[in-house]
MILO-279731 format. One record per residue: residue in one letter; x, y, z of N, C-alpha, C in turn. Coordinates in steps of 0.2 Angstrom, whole numbers, plus 5000, padded with zeros to 4 digits. Atoms other than C-alpha are relative to their C-alpha. Example, Ala and Ser with C-alpha at 12.3 -4.5 7.8 and 13.67 -1.06 7.14 Angstrom:
MILO-279731
a500449945000506249785039500450065000;s499649944999506849955036499650055003;
//
This chain:
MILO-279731
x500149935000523948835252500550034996;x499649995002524648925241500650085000;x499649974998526349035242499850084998;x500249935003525649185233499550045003;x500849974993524249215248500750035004;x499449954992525649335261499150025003;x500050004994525149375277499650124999;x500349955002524549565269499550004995;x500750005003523249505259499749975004;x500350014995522549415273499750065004;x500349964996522449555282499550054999;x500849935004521149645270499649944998;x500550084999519749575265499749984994;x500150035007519149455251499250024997;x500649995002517849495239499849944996;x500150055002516749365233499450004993;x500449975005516049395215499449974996;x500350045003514649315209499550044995;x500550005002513549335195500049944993;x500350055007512449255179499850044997;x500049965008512049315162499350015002;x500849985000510149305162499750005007;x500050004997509049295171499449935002;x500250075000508249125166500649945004;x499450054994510149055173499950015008;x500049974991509749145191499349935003;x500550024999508049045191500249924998;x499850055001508648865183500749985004;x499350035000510448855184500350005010;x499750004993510548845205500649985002;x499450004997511948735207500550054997;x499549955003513048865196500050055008;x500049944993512648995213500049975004;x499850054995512848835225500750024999;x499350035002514548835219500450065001;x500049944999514749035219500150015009;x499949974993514349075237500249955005;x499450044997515348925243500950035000;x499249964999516949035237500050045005;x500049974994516449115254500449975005;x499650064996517148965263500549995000;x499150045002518648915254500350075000;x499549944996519149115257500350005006;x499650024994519249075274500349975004;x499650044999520048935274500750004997;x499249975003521549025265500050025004;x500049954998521449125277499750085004;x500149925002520449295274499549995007;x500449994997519549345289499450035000;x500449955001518449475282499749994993;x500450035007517249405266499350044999;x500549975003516349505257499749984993;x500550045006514949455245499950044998;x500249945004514649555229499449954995;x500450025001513049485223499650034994;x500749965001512049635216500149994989;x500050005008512549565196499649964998;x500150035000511649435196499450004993;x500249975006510549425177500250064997;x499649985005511849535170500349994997;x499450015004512849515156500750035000;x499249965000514749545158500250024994;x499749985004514849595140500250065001;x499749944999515049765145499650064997;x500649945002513549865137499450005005;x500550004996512449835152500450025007;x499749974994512549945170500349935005;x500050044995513349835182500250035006;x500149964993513249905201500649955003;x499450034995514249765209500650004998;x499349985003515749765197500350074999;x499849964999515749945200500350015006;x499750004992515849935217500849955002;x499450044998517249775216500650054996;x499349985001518449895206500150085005;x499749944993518150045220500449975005;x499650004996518549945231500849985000;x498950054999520349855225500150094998;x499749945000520550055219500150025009;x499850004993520550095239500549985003;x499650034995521749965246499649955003;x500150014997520549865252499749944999;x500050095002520349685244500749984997;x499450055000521849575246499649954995;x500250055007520849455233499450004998;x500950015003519349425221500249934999;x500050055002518649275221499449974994;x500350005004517749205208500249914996;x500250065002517049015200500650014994;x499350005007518349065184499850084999;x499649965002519149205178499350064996;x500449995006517649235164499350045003;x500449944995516449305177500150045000;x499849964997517149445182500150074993;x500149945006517149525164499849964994;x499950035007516749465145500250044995;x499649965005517649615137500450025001;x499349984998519449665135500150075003;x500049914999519149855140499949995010;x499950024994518549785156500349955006;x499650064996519449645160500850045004;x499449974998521049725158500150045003;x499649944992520949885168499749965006;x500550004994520049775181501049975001;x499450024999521949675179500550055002;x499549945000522949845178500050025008;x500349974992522149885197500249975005;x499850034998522449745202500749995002;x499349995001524249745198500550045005;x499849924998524449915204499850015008;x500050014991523749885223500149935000;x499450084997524449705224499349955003;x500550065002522749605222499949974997;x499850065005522649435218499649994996;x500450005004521449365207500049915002;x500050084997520849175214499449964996;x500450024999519849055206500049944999;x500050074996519348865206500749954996;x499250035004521148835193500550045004;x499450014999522348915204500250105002;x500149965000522849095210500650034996;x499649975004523649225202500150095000;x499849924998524549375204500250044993;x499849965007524449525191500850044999;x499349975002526249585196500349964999;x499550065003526949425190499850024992;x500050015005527349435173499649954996;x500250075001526949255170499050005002;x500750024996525349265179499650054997;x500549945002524749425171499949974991;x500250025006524949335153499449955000;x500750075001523849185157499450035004;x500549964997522649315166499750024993;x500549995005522449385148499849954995;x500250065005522449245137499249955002;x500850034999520949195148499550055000;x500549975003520149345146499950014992;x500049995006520549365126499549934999;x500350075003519949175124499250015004;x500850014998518349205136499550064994;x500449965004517649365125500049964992;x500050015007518249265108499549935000;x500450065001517149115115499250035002;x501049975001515449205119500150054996;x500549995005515449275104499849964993;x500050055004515749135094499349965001;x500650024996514149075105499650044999;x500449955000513349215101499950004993;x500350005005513349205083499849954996;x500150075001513249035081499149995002;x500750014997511549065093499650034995;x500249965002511149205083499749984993;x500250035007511149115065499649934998;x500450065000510248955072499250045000;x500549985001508849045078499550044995;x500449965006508549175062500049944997;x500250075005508648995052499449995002;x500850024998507248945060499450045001;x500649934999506249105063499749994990;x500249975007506449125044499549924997;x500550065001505448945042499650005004;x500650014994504148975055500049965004;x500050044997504848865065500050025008;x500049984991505448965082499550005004;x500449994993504348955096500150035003;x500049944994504049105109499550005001;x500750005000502849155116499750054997;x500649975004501249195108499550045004;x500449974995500149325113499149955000;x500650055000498349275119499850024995;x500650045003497149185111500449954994;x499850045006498349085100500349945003;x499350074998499548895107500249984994;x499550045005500748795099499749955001;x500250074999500248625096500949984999;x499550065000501348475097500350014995;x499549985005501848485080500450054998;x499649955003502448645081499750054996;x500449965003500948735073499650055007;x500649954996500048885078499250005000;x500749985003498048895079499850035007;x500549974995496848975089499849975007;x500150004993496548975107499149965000;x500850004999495048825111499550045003;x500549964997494248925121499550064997;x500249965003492749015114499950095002;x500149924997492449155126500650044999;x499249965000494449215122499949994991;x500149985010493949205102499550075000;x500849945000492249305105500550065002;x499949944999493249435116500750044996;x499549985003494849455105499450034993;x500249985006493649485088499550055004;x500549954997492549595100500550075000;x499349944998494249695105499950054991;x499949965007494449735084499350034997;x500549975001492549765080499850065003;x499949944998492449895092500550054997;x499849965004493949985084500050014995;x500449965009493549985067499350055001;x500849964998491550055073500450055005;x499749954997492450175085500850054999;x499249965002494050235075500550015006;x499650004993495050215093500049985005;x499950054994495950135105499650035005;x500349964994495450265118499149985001;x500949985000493550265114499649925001;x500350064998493450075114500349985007;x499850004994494450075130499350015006;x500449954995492950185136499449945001;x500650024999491650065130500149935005;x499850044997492449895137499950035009;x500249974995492449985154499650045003;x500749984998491050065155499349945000;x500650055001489949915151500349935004;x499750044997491149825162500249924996;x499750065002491849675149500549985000;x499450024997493249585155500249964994;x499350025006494849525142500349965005;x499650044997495749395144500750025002;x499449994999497649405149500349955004;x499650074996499049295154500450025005;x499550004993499849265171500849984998;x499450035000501649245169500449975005;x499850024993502849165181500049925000;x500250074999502048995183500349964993;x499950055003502248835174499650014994;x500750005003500548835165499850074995;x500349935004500349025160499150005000;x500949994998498449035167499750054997;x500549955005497149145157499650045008;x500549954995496549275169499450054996;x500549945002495049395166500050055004;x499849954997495149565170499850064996;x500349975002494549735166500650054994;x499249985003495849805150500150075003;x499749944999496949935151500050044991;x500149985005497450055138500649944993;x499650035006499049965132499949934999;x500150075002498349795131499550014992;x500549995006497049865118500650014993;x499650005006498349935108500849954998;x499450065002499649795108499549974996;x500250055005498449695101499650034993;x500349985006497749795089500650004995;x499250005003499649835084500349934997;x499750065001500049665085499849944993;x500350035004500149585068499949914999;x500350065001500049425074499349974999;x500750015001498249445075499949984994;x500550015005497949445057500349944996;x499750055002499049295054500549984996;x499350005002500649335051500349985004;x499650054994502149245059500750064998;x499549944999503449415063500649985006;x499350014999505449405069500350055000;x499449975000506349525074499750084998;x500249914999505249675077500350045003;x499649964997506349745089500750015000;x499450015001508049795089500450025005;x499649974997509549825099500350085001;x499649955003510349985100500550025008;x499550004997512050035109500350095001;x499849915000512450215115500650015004;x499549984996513950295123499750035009;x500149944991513750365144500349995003;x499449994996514950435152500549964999;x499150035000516450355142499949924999;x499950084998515550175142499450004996;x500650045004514350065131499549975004;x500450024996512750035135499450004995;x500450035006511549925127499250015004;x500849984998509449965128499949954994;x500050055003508549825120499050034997;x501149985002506349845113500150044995;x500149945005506749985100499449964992;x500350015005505349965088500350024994;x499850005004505949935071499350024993;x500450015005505049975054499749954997;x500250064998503949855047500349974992;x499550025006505349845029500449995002;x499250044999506449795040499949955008;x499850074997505849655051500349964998;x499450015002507049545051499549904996;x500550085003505549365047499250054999;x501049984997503549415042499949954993;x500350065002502749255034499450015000;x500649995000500949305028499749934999;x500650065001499449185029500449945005;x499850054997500649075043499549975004;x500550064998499349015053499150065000;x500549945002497449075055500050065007;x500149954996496949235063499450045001;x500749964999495649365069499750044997;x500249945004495749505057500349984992;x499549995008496349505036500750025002;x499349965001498049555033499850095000;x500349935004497049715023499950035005;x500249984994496249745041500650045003;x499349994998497949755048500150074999;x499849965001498549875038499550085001;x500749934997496950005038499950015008;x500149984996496950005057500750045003;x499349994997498850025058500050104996;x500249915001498350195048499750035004;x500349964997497150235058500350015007;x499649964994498350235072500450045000;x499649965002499550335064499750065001;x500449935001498250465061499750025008;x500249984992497750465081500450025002;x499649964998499350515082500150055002;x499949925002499450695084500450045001;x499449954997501050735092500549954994;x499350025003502050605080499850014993;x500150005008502350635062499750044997;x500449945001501550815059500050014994;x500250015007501750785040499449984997;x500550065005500550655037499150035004;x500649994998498650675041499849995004;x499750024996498150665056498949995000;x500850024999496150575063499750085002;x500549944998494650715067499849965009;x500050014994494550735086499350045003;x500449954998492950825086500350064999;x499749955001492950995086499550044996;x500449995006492151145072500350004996;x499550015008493451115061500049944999;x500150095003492850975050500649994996;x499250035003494650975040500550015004;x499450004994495750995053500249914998;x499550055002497150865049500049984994;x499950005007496850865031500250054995;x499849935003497251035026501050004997;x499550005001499051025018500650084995;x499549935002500351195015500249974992;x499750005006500651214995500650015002;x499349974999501951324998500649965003;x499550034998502951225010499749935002;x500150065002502051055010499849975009;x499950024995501951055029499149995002;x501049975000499851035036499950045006;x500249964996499051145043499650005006;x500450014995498551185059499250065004;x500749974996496851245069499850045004;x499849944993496851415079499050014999;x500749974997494951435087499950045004;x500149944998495351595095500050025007;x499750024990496051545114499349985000;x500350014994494851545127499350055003;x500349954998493551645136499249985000;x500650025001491651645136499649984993;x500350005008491151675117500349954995;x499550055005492351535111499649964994;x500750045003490851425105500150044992;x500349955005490351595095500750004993;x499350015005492251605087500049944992;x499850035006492551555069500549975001;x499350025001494051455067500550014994;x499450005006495551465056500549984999;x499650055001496551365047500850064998;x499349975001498651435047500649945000;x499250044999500251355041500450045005;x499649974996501451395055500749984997;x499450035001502951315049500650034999;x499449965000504051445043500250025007;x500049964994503751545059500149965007;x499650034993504251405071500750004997;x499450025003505751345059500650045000;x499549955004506551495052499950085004;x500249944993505551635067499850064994;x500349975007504751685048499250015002;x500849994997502751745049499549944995;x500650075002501251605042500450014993;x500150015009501351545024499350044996;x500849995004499351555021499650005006;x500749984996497951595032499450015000;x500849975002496051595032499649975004;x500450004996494551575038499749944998;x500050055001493951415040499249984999;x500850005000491851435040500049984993;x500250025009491751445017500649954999;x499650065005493151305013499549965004;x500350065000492251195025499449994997;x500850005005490551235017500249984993;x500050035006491251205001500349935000;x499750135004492151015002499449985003;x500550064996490550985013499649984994;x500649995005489551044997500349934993;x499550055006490750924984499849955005;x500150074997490750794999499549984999;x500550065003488950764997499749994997;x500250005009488850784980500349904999;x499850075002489950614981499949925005;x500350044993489250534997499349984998;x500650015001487350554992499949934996;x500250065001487250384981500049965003;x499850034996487850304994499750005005;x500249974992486750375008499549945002;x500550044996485550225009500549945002;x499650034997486750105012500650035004;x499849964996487550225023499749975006;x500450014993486050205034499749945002;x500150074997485650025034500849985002;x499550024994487350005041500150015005;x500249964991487050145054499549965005;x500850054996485450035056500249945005;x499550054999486649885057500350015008;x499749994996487549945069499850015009;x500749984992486150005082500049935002;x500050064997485749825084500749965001;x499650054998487449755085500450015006;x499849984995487949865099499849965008;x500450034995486849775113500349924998;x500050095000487049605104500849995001;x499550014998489049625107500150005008;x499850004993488749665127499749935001;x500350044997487549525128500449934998;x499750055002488549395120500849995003;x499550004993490149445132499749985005;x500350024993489049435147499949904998;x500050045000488549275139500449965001;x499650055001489949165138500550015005;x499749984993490749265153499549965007;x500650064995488949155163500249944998;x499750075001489449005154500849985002;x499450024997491349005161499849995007;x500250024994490549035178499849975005;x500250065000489448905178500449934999;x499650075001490748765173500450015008;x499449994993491848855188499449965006;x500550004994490348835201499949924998;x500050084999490248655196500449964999;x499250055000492048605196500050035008;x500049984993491948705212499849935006;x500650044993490448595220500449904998;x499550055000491448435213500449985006;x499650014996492748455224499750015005;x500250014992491848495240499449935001;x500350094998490848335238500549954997;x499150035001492648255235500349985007;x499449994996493348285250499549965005;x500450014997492848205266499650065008;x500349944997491648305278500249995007;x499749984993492548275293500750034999;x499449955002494148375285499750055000;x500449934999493248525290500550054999;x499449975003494948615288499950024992;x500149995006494748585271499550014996;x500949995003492648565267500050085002;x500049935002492748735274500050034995;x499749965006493648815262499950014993;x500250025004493048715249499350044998;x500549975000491248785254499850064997;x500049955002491848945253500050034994;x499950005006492548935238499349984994;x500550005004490848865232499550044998;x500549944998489748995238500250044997;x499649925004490849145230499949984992;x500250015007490549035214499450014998;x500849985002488749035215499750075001;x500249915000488649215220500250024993;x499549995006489649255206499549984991;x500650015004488349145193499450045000;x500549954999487049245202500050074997;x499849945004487749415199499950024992;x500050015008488049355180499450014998;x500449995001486349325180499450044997;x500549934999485549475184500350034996;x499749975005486849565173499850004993;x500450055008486249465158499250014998;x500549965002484449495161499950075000;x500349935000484349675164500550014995;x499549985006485649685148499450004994;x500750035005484349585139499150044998;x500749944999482649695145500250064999;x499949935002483649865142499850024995;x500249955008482749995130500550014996;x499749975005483449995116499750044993;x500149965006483150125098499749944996;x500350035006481850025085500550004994;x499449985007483149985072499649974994;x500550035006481749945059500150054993;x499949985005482349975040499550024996;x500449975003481050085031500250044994;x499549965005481850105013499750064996;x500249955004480650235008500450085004;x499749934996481150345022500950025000;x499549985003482950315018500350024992;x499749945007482850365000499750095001;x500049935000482150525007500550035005;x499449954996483650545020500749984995;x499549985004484650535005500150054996;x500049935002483950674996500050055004;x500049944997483950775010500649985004;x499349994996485650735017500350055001;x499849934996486150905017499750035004;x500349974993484750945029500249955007;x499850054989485550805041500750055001;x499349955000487250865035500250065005;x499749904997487151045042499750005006;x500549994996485951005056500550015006;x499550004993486651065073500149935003;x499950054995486350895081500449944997;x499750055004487450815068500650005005;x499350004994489150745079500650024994;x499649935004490550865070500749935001;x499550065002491750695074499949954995;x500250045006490650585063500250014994;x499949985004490750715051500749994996;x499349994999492750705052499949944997;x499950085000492750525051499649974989;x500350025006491650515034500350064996;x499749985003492650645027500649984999;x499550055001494150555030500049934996;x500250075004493350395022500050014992;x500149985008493250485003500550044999;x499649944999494550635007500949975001;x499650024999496250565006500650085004;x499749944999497050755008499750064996;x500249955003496750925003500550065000;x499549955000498151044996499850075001;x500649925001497551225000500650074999;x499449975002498451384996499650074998;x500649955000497551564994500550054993;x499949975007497551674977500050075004;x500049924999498151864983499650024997;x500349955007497651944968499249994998;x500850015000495951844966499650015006;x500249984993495751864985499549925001;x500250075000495151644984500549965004;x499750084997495551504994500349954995;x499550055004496451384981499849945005;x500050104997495651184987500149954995;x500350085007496051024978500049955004;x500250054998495450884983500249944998;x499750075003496350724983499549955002;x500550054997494950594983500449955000;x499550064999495550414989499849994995;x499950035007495050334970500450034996;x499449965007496450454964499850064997;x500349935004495350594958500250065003;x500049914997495550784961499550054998;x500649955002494350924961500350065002;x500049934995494551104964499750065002;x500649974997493851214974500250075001;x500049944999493851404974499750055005;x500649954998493051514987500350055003;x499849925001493151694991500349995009;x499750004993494351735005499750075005;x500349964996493451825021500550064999;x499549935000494252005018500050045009;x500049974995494752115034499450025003;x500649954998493252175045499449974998;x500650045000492052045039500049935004;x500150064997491351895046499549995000;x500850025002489751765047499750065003;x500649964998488851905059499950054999;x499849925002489052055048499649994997;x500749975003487352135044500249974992;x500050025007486852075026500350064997;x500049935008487052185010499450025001;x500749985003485252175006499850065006;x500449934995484752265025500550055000;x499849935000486052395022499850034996;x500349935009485452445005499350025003;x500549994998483952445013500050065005;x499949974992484252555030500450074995;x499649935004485452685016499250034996;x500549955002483852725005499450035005;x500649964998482752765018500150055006;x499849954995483952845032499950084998;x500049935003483553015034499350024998;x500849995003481852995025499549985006;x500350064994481052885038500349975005;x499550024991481352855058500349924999;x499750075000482152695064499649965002;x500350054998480752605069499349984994;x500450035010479852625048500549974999;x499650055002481352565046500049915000;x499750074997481552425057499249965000;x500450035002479852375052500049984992;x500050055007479952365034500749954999;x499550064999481752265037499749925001;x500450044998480452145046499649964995;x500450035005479352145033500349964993;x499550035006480552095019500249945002;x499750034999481151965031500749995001;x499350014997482751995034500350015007;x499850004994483751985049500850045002;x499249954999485352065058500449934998;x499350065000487051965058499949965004;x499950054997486651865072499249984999;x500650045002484951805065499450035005;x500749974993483651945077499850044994;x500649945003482152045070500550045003;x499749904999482652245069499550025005;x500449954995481952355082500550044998;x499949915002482252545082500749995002;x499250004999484052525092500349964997;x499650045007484752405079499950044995;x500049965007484252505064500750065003;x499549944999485152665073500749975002;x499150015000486952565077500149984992;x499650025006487052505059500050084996;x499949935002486552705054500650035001;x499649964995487852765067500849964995;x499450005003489152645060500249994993;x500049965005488952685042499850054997;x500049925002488752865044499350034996;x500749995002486852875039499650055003;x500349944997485853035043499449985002;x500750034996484353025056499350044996;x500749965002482753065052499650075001;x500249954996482053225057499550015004;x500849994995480853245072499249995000;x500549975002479553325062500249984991;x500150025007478853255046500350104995;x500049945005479253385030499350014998;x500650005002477753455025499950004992;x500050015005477953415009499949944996;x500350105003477653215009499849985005;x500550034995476353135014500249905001;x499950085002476252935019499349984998;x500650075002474852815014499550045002;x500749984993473852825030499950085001;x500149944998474053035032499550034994;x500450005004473353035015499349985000;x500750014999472052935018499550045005;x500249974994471653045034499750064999;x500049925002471753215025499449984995;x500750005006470453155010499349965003;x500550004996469353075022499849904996;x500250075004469452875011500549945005;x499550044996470152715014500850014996;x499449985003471752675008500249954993;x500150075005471352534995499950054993;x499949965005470752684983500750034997;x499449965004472252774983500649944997;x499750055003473252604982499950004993;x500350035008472352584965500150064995;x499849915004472552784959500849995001;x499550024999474452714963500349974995;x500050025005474352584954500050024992;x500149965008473752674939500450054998;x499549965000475152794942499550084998;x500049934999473752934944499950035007;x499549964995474452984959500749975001;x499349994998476353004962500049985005;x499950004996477052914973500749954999;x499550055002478752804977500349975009;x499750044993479552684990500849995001;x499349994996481352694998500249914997;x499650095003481352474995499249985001;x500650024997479952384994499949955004;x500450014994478852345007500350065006;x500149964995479252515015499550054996;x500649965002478052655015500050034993;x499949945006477552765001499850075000;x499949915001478052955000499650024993;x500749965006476453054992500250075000;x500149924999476753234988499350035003;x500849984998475553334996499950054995;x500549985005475253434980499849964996;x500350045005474853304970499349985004;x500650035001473353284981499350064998;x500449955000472853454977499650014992;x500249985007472753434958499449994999;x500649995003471353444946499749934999;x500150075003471553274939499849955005;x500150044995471753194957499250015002;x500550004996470253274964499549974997;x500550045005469153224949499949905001;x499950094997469653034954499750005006;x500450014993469253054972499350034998;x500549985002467553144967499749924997;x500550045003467053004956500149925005;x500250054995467552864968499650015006;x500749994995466452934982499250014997;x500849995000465052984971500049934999;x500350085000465152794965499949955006;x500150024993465352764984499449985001;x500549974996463852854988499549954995;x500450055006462752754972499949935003;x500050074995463352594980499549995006;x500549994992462652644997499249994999;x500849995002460852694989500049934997;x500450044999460552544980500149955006;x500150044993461252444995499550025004;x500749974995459952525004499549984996;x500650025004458452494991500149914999;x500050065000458852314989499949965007;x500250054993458752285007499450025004;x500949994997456952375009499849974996;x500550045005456352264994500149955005;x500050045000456752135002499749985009;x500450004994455652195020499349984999;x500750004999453952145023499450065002;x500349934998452652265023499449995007;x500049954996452052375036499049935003;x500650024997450052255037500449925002;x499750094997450952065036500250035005;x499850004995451952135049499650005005;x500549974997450552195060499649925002;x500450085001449552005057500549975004;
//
């Protein structure tokens, strides 16, 4: 026993420190903690009555950048009074940095606790004791790092030859030699290239999440823990879909050192967070074409934009994907002025929102600088115009457009029925490894045929199930996807009638503008009162586009031109309902696309200041039909004396009535016209008359 334990450390009580760096030591390395929590014993056989175990460090690092709970707790307590010793398997536990080593030695010192471990005890108020205290902490941080970068520079050697082994996500093993290839299993090849087909055809992890789950097809995944890493099945989640979409191992790269470390200050002290994703110029290994894969490289990269552009809260500079909506350029609109893109205002909330236009405004000053918009407009004519250029360079392309759409119809069903399939073929191999085993065993261990039983039956239900899944998958209606290229050369000339049709999906739209549309700088002419668009096509090209900027007080539901010019010549002349019949007859409509009746004609009078008509006709013009009434004819003659311009007469617009003076019916000239059209009337009538007694039988035949 040695003479440095008094009779006052004894009588407080001893702490016992234990921990390990990882937490693969905590699981492996047992006797190292066999050996740990036996310093509980040999405290008491120094002496110490009162043995306190500090445990809670265990897979922590004592470098000093990671929290530790129990080495806070061992230095509160020796600051108290109230550890006579620490005990510890060697010295090098208890810290790996000089920051912590030493104030743990200074405290030490300073309330008169020892420091004990399986070389010998040591008191920090001895000189002597306190130098070989540091020299063992200086040599322990100088020797795990020398370990640390010795580890550091073996494994990047090897990462950078493709040699490291870790683990691989599914559907890929190492072989024996140390190569990667593909997971035998085919149902785990089928549902990983199922996972990328649905993305690419659905532009999103979300939307292919919807479909896997809704159609119930179950992904593989790995059980960790065990020995073996078992392959379970199971319905995905959202982040399984996007790790692997993300993950460039998929397309056959061998990648090192995608994450990084990073090291922050809190509260006075270093503290290490490990995952931080790094860029992909500065992984630290990527080795294309390493072993095979499930997508191109090329893929790779084109999905890794399309998730960028899902993004919508990260990176507001760059373009962002079409989330439905009525704004088909929403996320390709970019600020001349200050380069930032523009965002989407559809006019809040409420019941008419539908009805609301939208409008595209740079906000950017006016968050940044508390400055007002850059540029502002109305978003209905620019999107009419890129739609009118988009399918000016879309239209060659529209028939193979639609045998891919065609494509597509049938490969929807043939992807669920081909997961169901080979998810029946796993469960049939189960069911007859299952039934193996229960004819295996013998039948008087009913303990165990039990179970076995059980286990067989839940396997044959299970085939069952599958079964059924797979036929009623296989019987479901599906859309006739039969190619008829006559009828697709004529849905290529008519593509702007699919184009604009209400039932077109306004995200498809987005999506196949995004496919030819790489950006669009836009920027508005004051002075010309025009939209400013140019079109960055993806081949590089540029177009531009001009259109007239909605001025204050107008919009799409504002009465035409044509029916005001209309409604101005004849107010005042004629009521509201000659009106809003000849508007009818012309065909035109109000602003929200209704036939005129009499109280529409008079709000557009009322809000252009247009005079009513008076009660009582003026006695000095006639119409058509009053005409007709006064002279006793139809109205076909006077039409033709109109014609011939000998009667006066004039129309407001045509196809409204026509105003006849009523002295012109009185003249000399006129009257002599109507005279002679009714004597020739009357002429008509007699020989009609004479030609249809020639043609009676006379007066004796008839009698016989």
């Amino acid at each position: 026993m040695s003479e440095k334990i008094r009779d006052e450390h004894r009588q407080r009580s001893a702490a016992i420190y234990i921990r390990q760096s990882t937490m693969g030591q905590v699981l492996k390395h047992k006797e190292s903690q066999k050996l740990q929590y036996a310093l509980a014993e040999r405290a008491r056989e120094l002496g110490f009555h009162q043995v306190e175990v500090i445990d809670e460090d265990l897979a922590i690092s004592g470098s000093g950048l990671f929290e530790r709970p129990g080495f806070q707790r061992l230095v509160a307590n020796v600051c108290t009074g109230m550890i006579g010793a620490i005990f510890s398997i060697e010295v090098s536990r208890l810290a790996r940095n000089g920051r912590e080593w030493h104030h743990l030695i200074d405290l030490c010192g300073l309330f008169g606790t020892l420091v004990i471990d399986t070389d010998g005890v040591y008191d920090p108020r001895l000189s002597q004791d306190r130098l070989v205290l540091g020299m063992k902490g200086s040599m322990s941080e100088f020797e795990l790092s020398i370990f640390r970068q010795r580890s550091s520079q073996a494994i990047r050697a090897k990462a950078q030859r493709g040699e490291l082994q870790f683990i691989i996500p599914i559907g890929f093993c190492w072989t024996q030699a140390g190569k990667v290839e593909l997971d035998p299993d085919r149902r785990v090849q089928e549902a990983i290239r199922l996972v990328f087909r649905k993305f690419e055809a659905l532009g999103s992890v979300r939307q292919a999440l919807l479909w896997f789950r809704h159609n119930k097809v179950e992904l593989p995944g790995r059980r960790y823990g065990d020995l073996q890493r078992t392959v379970v099945w199971r319905l995905p989640v959202y982040n399984a879909l996007y790790t692997m979409v993300n993950n460039p191992f998929y397309a056959g790269a061998y990648v090192f050192g995608k994450t990084e470390v990073r090291t922050h200050v809190v509260d006075g002290k270093a503290r290490k967070t490990c995952g931080h994703m790094k860029d992909p110029e500065q992984w630290t290994v990527l080795i294309r074409d390493h072993h095979p894969g499930y997508v191109s490289w090329a893929t790779y990269e084109r999905n890794q934009v399309t998730l960028a552009e899902n993004a919508h809260m990260k990176k507001r500079m760059t373009r962002k994907a079409g989330r439905g909506g009525r704004a088909l350029l929403a996320g390709l609109l970019r600020c001349r002025r200050c380069g930032r893109m523009l965002q989407v205002d559809y006019g809040g909330g409420g019941p008419n929102r539908e009805a609301r236009s939208h409008r595209y405004l740079c906000r950017g000053e006016a968050i940044n600088l508390g400055e007002g918009t850059c540029i502002s407009f109305g978003g209905l004519r620019p999107d009419q115009a890129v739609s009118s250029n988009l399918l000016d360079v879309v239209q060659p392309t529209a028939v193979e457009a639609a045998l891919e759409a065609t494509a597509q119809v049938s490969q929807k069903d043939i992807d669920e029925v081909r997961a169901v399939s080979l998810e029946l073929e796993q469960a049939r191999y189960e069911a007859a490894l299952a039934s193996r085993r229960y004819e295996a065993v013998d039948p008087e261990n009913r303990l165990v045929a039990g179970e076995l039983e059980a286990r067989w039956n839940g396997a044959l239900a299970r085939v069952r199930g599958l079964e059924s899944r797979l036929e009623e998958t296989r019987q479901r209606p599906t859309p006739k996807a039969t190619v008829d290229r006559k009828s697709l050369l004529s849905l290529a000339m008519n593509l702007p009638a699919v184009w604009n049709s209400e039932k077109a999906d306004m995200k498809l739209k987005q999506r196949i503008a995004r496919t030819v549309i790489r950006e669009i700088v836009a920027d508005v002419d004051e002075q010309a009162s025009e939209i400013v668009l140019v079109i960055h096509w993806v081949g590089g090209r540029h177009t531009e586009v001009r259109t007239p900027k909605v001025k204050t007080g107008e919009h799409r539901r504002v009465t035409g031109a044509d029916a005001v010019a209309v409604v101005r010549r004849m107010a005042g002349r004629w009521p509201d309902e000659r009106i809003a019949a000849t508007l009818n007859r012309l065909g035109l409509r109000t602003g929200t696309g209704m036939t005129w009746i009499e109280s529409r004609v008079a709000t557009v009078r009322q809000r252009f200041g247009l005079p009513a008509h008076p009660a009582v006709n003026g006695p000095s013009t006639l119409t058509l039909e009053q005409a007709c009434q006064r002279l006793g004819v139809s109205n076909t003659p006077l039409r033709n004396l109109i014609k011939s311009k000998q009667l006066p007469a004039v129309q407001a617009a045509p196809g409204a009535p026509w105003e006849i003076p009523a002295d012109a019916l009185e003249t000399k000239s006129f009257r002599q016209a109507i005279e002679r059209i009714r004597a020739g009337r009357s002429r008509w009538k007699q020989n009609a008359a004479d030609r249809w007694t020639l043609k009676l039988p006379n007066t004796d035949r008839a009698e016989k």
